[in-house]
Structure formats: C-alpha cells, structure tokens
VMD Tcl script that draws the C-alpha trace (Angstrom):
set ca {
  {88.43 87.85 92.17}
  {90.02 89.89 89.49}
  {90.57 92.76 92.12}
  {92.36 90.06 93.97}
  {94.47 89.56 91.44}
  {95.54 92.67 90.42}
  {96.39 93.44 93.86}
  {98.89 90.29 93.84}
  {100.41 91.30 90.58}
  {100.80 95.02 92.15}
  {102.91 93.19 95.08}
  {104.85 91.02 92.66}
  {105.89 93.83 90.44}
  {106.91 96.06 93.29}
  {108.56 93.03 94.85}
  {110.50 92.61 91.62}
  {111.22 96.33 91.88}
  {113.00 96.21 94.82}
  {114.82 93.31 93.89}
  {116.03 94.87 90.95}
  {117.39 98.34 92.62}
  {118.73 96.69 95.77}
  {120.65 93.92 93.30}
  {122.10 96.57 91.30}
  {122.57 98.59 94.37}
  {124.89 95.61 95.75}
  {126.57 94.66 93.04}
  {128.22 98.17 91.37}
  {131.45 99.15 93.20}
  {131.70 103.15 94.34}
  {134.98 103.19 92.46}
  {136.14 104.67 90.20}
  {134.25 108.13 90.35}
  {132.40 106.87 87.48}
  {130.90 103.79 89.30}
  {129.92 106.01 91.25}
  {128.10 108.06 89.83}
  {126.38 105.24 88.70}
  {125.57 103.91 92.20}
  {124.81 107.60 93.44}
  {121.97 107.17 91.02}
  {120.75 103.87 91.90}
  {120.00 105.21 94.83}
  {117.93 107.70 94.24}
  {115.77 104.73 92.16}
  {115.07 103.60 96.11}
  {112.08 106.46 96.34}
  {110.08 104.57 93.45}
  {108.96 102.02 94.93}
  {107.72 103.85 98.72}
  {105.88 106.17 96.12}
  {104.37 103.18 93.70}
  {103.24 101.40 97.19}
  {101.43 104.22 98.31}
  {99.41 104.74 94.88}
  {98.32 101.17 94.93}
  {98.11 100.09 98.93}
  {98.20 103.10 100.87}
  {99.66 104.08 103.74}
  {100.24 100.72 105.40}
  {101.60 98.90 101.87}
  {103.89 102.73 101.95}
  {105.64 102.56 105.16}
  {105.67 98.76 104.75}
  {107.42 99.35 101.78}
  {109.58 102.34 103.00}
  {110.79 100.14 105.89}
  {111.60 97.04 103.31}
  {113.68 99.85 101.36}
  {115.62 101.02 104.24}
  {116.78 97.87 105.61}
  {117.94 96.73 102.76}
  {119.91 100.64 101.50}
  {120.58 100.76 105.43}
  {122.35 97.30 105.11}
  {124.76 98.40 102.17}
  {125.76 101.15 104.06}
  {126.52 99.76 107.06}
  {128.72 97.71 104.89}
  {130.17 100.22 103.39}
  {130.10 103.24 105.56}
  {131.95 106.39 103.88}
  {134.57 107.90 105.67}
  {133.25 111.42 104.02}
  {130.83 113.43 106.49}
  {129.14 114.74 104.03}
  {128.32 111.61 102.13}
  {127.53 109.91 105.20}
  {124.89 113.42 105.93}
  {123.52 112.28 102.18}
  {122.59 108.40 102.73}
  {121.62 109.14 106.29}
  {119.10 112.26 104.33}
  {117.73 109.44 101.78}
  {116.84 107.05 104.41}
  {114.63 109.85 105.81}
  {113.73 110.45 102.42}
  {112.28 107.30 101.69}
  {109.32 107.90 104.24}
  {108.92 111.11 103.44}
  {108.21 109.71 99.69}
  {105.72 106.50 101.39}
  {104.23 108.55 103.87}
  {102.74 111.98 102.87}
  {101.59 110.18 99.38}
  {100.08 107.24 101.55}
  {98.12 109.71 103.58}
  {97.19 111.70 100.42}
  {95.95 108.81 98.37}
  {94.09 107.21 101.51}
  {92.32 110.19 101.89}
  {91.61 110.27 98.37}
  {89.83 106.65 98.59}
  {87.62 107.96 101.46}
  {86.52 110.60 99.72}
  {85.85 108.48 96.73}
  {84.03 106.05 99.04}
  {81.99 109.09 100.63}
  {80.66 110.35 97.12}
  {79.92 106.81 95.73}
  {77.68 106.04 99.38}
  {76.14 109.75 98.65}
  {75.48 108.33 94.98}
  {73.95 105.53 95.55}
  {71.74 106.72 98.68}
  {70.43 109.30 96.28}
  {69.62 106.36 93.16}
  {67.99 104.12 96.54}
  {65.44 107.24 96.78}
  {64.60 107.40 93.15}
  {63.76 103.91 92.77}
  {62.00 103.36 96.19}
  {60.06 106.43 94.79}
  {59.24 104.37 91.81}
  {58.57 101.03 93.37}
  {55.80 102.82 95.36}
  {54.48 104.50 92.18}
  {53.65 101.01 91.41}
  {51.96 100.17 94.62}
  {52.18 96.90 94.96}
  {56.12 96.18 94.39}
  {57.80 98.10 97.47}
  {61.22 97.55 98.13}
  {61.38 94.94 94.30}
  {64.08 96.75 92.44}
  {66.18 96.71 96.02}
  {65.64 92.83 96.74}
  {66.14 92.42 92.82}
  {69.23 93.68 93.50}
  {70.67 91.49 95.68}
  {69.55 88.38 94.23}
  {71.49 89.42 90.62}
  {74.40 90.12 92.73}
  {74.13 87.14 94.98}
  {73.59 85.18 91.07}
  {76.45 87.10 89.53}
  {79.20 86.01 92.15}
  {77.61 82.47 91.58}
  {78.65 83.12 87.34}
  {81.98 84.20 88.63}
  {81.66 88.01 88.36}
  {84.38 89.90 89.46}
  {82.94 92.80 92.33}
  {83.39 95.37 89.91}
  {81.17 93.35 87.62}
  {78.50 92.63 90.25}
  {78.22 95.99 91.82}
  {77.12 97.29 87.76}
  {74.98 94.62 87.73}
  {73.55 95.52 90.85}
  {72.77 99.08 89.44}
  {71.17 97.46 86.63}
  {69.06 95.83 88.57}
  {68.33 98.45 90.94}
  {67.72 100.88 88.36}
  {65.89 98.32 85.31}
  {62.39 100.32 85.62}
  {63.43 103.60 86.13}
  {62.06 103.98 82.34}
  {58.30 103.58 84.04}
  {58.83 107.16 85.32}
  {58.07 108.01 81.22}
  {54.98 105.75 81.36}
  {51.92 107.53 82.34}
  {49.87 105.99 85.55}
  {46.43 105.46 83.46}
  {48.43 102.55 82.19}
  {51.19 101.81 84.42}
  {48.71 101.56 87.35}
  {45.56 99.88 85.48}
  {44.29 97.16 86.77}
  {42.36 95.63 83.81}
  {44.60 94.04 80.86}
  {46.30 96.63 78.81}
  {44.91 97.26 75.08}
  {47.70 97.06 71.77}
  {48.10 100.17 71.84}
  {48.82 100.57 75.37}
  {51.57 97.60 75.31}
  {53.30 99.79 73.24}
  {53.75 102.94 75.30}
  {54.92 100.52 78.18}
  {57.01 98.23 75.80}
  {58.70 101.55 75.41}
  {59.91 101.78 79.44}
  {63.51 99.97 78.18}
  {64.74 102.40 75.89}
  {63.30 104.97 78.18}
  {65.23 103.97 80.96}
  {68.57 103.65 79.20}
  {68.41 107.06 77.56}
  {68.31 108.02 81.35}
  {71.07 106.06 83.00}
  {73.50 106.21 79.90}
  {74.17 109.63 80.53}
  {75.89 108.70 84.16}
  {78.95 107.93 83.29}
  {79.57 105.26 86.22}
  {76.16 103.82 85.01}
  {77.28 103.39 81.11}
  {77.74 99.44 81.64}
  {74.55 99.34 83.92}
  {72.71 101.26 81.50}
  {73.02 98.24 78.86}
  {71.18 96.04 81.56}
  {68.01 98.26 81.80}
  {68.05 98.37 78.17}
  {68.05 94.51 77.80}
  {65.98 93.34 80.64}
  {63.04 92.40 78.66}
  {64.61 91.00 76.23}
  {64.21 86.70 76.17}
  {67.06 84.22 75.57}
  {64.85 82.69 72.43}
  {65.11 86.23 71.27}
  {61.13 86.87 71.18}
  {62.01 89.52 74.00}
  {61.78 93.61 73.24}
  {63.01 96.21 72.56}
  {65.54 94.93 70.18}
  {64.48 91.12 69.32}
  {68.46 89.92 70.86}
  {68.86 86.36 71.15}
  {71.51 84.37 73.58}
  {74.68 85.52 73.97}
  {73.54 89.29 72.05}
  {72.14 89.93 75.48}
  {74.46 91.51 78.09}
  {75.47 89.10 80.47}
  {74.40 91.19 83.19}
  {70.60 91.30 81.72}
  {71.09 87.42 81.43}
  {71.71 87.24 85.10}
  {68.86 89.98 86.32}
  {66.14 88.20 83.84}
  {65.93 84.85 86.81}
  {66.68 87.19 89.83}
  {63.60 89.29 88.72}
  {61.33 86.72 87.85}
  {62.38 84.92 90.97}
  {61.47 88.09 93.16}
  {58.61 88.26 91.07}
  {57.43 84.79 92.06}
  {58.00 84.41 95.83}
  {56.53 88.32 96.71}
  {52.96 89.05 96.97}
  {50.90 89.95 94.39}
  {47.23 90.66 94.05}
  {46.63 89.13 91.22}
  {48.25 85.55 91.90}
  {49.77 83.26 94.84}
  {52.97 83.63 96.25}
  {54.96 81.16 95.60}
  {57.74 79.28 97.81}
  {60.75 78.82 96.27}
  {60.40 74.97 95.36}
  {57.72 76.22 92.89}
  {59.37 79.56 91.76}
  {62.90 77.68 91.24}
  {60.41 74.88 88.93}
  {59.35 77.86 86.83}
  {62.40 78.60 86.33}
  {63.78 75.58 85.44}
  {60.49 75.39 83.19}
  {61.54 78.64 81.08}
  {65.28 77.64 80.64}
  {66.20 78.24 76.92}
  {63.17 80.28 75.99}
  {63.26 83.38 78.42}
  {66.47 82.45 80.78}
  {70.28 81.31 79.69}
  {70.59 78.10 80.90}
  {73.94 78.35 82.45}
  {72.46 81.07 84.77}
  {69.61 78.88 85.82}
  {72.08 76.23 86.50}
  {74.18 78.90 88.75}
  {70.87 79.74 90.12}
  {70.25 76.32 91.43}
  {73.57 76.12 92.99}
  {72.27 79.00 95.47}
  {71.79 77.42 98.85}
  {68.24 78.21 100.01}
  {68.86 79.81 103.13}
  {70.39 83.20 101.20}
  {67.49 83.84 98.87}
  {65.65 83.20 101.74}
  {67.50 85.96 103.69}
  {67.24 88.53 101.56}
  {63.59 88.15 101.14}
  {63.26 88.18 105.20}
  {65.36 91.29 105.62}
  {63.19 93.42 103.15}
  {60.17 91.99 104.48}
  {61.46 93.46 107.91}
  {62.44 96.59 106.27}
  {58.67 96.68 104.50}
  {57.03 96.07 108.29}
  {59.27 98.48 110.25}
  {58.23 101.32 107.37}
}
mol new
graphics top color blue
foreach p $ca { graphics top sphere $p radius 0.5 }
foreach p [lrange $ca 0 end-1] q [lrange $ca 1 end] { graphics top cylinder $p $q radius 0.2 }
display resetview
C-alpha cells in the first residue's frame, strides 16, 4: 500500500512539475532581450522532469514523460516560431534533447532494477538453502520455516503491512531458528524431555540467531523478529521478558503463524490438528502468548489460503 502511494505522490509531483515549467514557459514574453533570457532558461528546466521520470518509473514513465514535455514546448513554438535559423536549430535540438535526457537514464536505471532484482533472487535462494538445511537438522520439521513464512506474510497483509514490511517479516520468519545451528544435536535432537540445564543452552537459540542475521544489513529489521520470537504477549516469554506492544510487531505476527504451522503439520509426538482445532488454540492463548488484534486478523483469513499453502509444501515435501 505505502509503495502505492509513493508512486502516486511521485506522479503528482512530477505532474505539478510540468505544470509549473510549461506555465511559466507560456506566460513570459521573448522580449525584451532580458525576457528572454529568462525564457531561454525556462527551457532548459524542460530536461528535469524526462530525467526525474526515469529515476522513479523507468523507461516507459521517461518517454511518457519526454513525449508530455514535447507537446507541450513543441506547442509554444509552433506558436511562436522564430524567424532566426539558428534559434529555430536550438528548440528543434532541445526537443531531441528531451529524449535523449528520458531515454538513456530510463534504460540505465531499468537495468539497474534488474540487476537489483537478480542479486536479491540470488540472496534469498542462498538463505532458502540454509534454512532447508536446518529444518532437516531437525528431522521432523521439513519445509516449517518456508510454510512459516508464508502464513506471517499472508497474516501481515491481513494487519495492513505495507510489502516492504511483509517481505522483512517474511525473512524473520524464514530465518527465526537459524540460532539452532549454535545448539548442539545431543539436545536439539533428543527425544526425551530436556533437563534445566539443557533449557538453557536452547533458550539461548534467540540471541544466537540475531547475532547472526544482524550483521546483514538488509536483514537488520528481520533480525529483531528472530530475536523476539519466543517472547509471549503476557511477557513470561524469553530472552528478554518483553510484554505487548515491547515486542516487534513482526514477532507479534510470526508468534500465531508458527504455532499455527506448528499445529496442523505432523508431529510424532502429538495429532495433527485441522484447522477448526488449531484456530481454537489460538483463540484459547489470546492475551497470554498471542496479541489479540493479530488473532483477530488471523481469523479474518479465509480457510482455503492457509489451506493452500499447507497443500503446496506438502507437494513440494512428496515430490522431494
């Protein structure tokens, strides 16, 4: 939503932009030879906006731009067409000009997106092999941190997350046990209940992890959500005791997407549960371990898409 609405504001200003140039464009006279001096300048304000388009839309908001430009400096001097060859040369120089300005930039900055696009896909196929690497450490939750993942997203834009928002909370999610890596498998992997002293070393796996991901600097904000993830809304979670709104919204909104996947996926130590029942529990541990208003956006999640994700990893488990 909020990327939605910067975009609009980006139109409006260059809109206003135009406007502005073109207006004062019109309106000053090209005598006396101060005028125009005046109006020699306010032409040369046309390449702004051709330039400004192609920063924030590319190469199709560019030469949409570039064309807006010259209709409206191609109008003016077909009104007032210079008798001077050489000035006539000039104007009919700008008006090539102005795609020159919209066009090569357009192409550069589009270019400069893909790549950006290239080396966050690269990124994130690399942190999709470190955690399925970790969920199989564990045996018994393949493919978890992934379908965790898309239920906190899926819960996020239900909160009203922007996508910026939802794709760090998506990280979080993806990445919230990559602390376990520091817990060794005598306890992470035993099947008997763990002694005091071995709570400890795995109530340690938070911190752990965020020591990790806070060093990637697109992972900062992420980062806070593996730190928080055990914490509990009646603040009895760990590592750091927070209560309510002290925990990161984004750990607020992971806490029910976990438990949920944690409900309705097989386990060998319990029966799955369908989502009636998991969506009870959850109702049931409102105000002590979950934020209420995410339980409520929870609720407000048609069936059918849990119950999609859950089916697509399943088929992603089997075809493995």
């Amino acid at each position: 939503m909020k990327k939605d609405t910067g975009s609009h504001k980006k139109l409006l200003a260059l809109i206003a932009i135009i406007a502005v140039i073109a207006l004062l464009h019109y309106l000053t006279p090209t005598e006396p030879h101060t005028y125009h001096r005046l109006h020699i300048i306010l032409r040369k304000l046309y390449f702004l906006p051709p330039v400004m388009a192609a920063a924030w839309f590319g190469l199709r908001g560019a030469c949409a731009t570039a064309l807006a430009v010259s209709l409206l400096f191609g109008t003016h001097a077909f009104l007032d067409w210079p008798g001077n060859y050489m000035e006539q040369a000039n104007q009919l120089g700008e008006l090539a000009g102005f795609w020159v300005a919209g066009v090569v930039p357009g192409l550069l900055f589009d270019r400069q997106r893909e790549l950006l696009r290239e080396v966050a896909a690269a990124n994130e196929e690399t942190l999709l092999a470190l955690v399925s690497a970790l969920d199989l450490r564990e045996r018994n939750t393949r493919l978890h941190s992934q379908r965790v993942r898309e239920y906190a997203e899926l819960l996020a834009e239900r909160c009203g997350s922007d996508a910026a928002t939802r794709r760090e909370i998506g990280f979080g999610a993806l990445l919230h046990d990559v602390g376990k890596i520091a817990v060794p498998d005598h306890i992470l992997l035993k099947a008997d209940t763990l002694s005091e002293e071995e709570w400890q070393v795995m109530r340690r796996h938070p911190e752990a992890g965020y020591r990790i991901v806070q060093r990637i600097g697109f992972l900062r904000n992420a980062a806070q959500i593996v730190r928080a993830h055990h914490e509990r809304y009646d603040g009895t979670g760990y590592p750091r005791g927070l209560r309510g709104d002290e925990i990161p919204p984004g750990a607020r909104i992971f806490m029910v997407a976990d438990v949920y996947d944690a409900l309705t996926s097989p386990r060998p130590y319990r029966t799955t549960m369908s989502h009636e029942e998991a969506a009870s529990e959850i109702v049931k541990r409102q105000g002590s371990k979950f934020d209420p208003a995410v339980v409520t956006a929870f609720l407000s999640i048609p069936v059918g898409e849990l119950k999609a994700i859950a089916a697509r990893y399943r088929e992603a488990d089997v075809g493995d």
